[in-house]
C-alpha angles and dihedrals in degrees: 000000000000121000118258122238099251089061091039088047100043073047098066102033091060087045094056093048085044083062094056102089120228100250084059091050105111105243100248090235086058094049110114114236113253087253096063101098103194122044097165081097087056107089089057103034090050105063088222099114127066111243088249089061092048090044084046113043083038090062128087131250093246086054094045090052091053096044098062085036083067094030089238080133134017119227087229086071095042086055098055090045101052085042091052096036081042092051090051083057089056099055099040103035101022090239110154140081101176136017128195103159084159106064096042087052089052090042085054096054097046078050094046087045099051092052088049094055101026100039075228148129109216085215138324098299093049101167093358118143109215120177131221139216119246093257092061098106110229107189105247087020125107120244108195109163085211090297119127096210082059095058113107095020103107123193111270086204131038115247109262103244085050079070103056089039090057098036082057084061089259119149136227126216113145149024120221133225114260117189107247108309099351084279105115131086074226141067101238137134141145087235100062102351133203129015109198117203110244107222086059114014094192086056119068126257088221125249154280089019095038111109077057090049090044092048096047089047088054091046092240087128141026104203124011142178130245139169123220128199094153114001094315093137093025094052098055096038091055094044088058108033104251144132123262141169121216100194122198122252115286095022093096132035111253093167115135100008124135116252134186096222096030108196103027110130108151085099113026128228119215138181132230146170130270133205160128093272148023100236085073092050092070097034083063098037089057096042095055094048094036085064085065094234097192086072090073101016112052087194098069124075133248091239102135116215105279130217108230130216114240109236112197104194102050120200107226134186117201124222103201094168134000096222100247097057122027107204130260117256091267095059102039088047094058087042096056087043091054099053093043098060082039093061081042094050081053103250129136122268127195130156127245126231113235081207091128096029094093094048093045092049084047090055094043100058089040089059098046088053106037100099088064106246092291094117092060093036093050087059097047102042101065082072103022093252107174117222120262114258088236081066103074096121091067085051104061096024110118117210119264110218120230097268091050091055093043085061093051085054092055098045085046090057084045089059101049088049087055097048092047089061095037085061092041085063093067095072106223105009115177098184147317113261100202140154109286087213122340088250136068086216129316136224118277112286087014109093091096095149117078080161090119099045110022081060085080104044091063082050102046095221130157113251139169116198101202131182101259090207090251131116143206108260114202080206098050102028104071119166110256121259135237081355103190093210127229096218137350077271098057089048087049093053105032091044093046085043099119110182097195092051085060114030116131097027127130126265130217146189141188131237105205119201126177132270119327085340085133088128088053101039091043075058099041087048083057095050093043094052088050093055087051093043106030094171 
């Protein structure tokens, strides 16, 4: 009789604390209570971690590479650090999905030894742990994708992306938590449950990419790897004040990775990097495409890494509202502080027409459900594991034949043709500055509107969601009255807005450029953060 998935579940949960080793157990006198929010503070104010881990695991990627470049550290010692500082996330925000501090300690010293015998880096990211989200196929590791019938099957290949990071020197130490099938704005499965955003543990750290956000707001990584179909990478990044890269499709390699709804290309799903700066943005954007990924992945395209030319006047379109949700207090108001220092800063300043937004949310929604729900039925029947109530959407979704999708296919290629217009109208647009999401974060089970960030999906354009530097003000951010709403979205959001549960949390907002402009967007980011920050 096969196993049900409680027992396969309870399984694989005391499996993954079993993997965190007992000298990275937080002593119980050290736990913070549950009512203690934010326990980002935790690692420094415990007393728990040497002066070298916090000086470690607080630097950048860009700094720890030089670092063992110099051998001012070894990577043996960055390893430990992130492991131990990786293993403290765990306990406190629910973030992992796989640990193997043993290998990467074992990688690190190969790495450490190489430099020592050699006088060289294997690659850019010589000794650098970079973590990866659940879907990145290890071989021997699971990847569950928050489903119980995929626990204990562990990936025969590496994923192919897994291969150029560690070819570049990088080092891998741990898995994150996806929501069920990679297809929730939360971090929630009933495999793992849960992941809780650190800087608030009753708001949610986004989805899919949220046990990584969760993990780089902690500090447990310094660079990490998410997907996005529809904000997955944009979502978490923005709940927890990060920095992200949506790439468009054929940028980065996404050959041989798991997926809750495999085959389905009618949106794609890319990955991208995720970090504290945006200096490790690029170091991991040229990396990847300096490793010429279109010699092992046909999918990705022969467009070398390109040097771009600083503009300093930008032409920017603002997307106040997308027409279907305006944004809660935190985030307009971000939104109105940031153009203003950029017309300060002397750059142009026009405003975009929500006009497509409604059609492309509309696709969007048709395509991630066209196959009827069966994907997602087919991986939680083998052990009776009921759907996730977020899921609602796979439940009731009836299957498009192949005629109908190829409709939706047509009337997709339509709407990029029509954006595309629509942006060539504006002679000279750089790029978009819109909400990331219309929250700062939202309470657990409440983040229901991908609308900002799932636009551009359909589109396949290159976007950065950044921290602006503000952040939400129970005393400036009231919820707006007599609010006439857009949409039964906008009166769910707007309604549910509660300016005390996120005061004090970080906004952000996106930068969209066109189509594979990543090297261009990842430029334009620059030139917008030193207009809000001159100094």
């Amino acid at each position: 009789m096969a196993q049900k998935w409680e027992e396969i579940a309870a399984a694989k949960r005391a499996e993954l604390a079993e993997q965190i080793p007992p000298e990275y157990r937080i002593p119980q006198h050290l736990v913070p209570p549950a009512s203690q929010l934010d326990v980002t503070k935790f690692p420094r104010e415990s007393g728990w971690f040497s002066q070298t881990e916090l000086e470690i695991t607080e630097s950048t990627a860009t700094s720890i590479v030089g670092k063992i470049a110099t051998r001012t550290w070894t990577s043996e010692e960055v390893t430990k650090a992130f492991c131990k500082r990786a293993a403290a996330a765990q306990q406190l925000t629910n973030c992992l999905s796989e640990i193997f501090f043993d290998e990467a300690v074992a990688i690190a010293k190969a790495l450490d030894e190489h430099l020592r015998t050699t006088g060289k880096l294997v690659g850019p990211l010589h000794g650098l742990p970079i973590s990866l989200k659940d879907n990145f196929n290890i071989v021997g590791k699971d990847s569950t994708v928050g489903f119980s019938s995929l626990v204990r099957k562990p990936a025969p290949y590496n994923a192919t992306l897994v291969e150029i990071l560690e070819n570049a020197g990088a080092v891998r130490y741990v898995k994150t938590n996806v929501p069920t099938a990679m297809m929730i704005a939360e971090s929630v499965n009933n495999v793992f449950g849960r992941t809780v955003n650190p800087l608030n543990r009753n708001l949610t750290s986004g989805g899919s990419s949220g046990g990584e956000s969760a993990l780089i707001a902690f500090g447990g990584s310094p660079l990490g790897v998410g997907t996005d179909i529809g904000g997955s990478l944009r979502i978490p990044a923005a709940c927890t004040g990060i920095f992200t890269l949506r790439p468009s499709l054929g940028r980065f390699t996404t050959q041989r990775c798991a997926s809750g709804l495999a085959g389905q290309e009618a949106v794609a799903s890319v990955n991208g990097p995720m970090a504290k700066s945006l200096e490790d943005m690029i170091l991991f954007a040229k990396t990847v495409v300096d490793s010429q990924p279109w010699l092992v992945d046909p999918k990705c395209l022969p467009i070398p890494w390109r040097a771009v030319e600083h503009k300093k006047k930008l032409k920017l379109a603002v997307l106040w509202s997308d027409g279907m949700v305006v944004p809660t207090p935190p985030v307009t108001r971000a939104l109105k502080e940031t153009v203003e220092k950029l017309k300060e800063a002397g750059h142009e300043i026009v405003e975009w027409d929500p006009v497509l937004h409604p059609q492309a949310l509309k696709l969007l929604g048709e395509m991630f459900v066209a196959d009827g729900g069966k994907s997602v039925e087919a991986l939680l029947a083998p052990t009776d594991e009921p759907i996730r109530p977020e899921m609602i959407m796979y439940k009731e979704a009836t299957e498009l034949g192949v005629h109908a999708m190829w409709q939706l296919h047509l009337e997709r290629s339509e709407l990029q043709k029509k954006c595309l217009d629509q942006w060539m109208s504006y002679e000279g647009l750089d790029a978009i500055l819109a909400p990331t999401t219309p929250f700062s974060s939202v309470a657990h089970s409440g983040f229901n509107y991908v609308g900002y960030t799932g636009v551009w999906n359909v589109v396949d354009y290159s976007c950065v969601s950044f921290p602006t530097g503000v952040f939400a003000d129970k005393n400036k951010d009231k919820a707006i009255v007599n609010h006439t709403p857009l949409s039964d979205w906008c009166k769910d959001i707007n309604s549910a807005y509660e300016p005390d549960l996120v005061d004090g949390m970080p906004v952000s907002l996106q930068l969209i450029a066109k189509r594979l402009e990543e090297e261009k967007v990842l430029a334009m980011t620059g030139t917008v953060l030193q207009a809000l920050k001159p100094s």
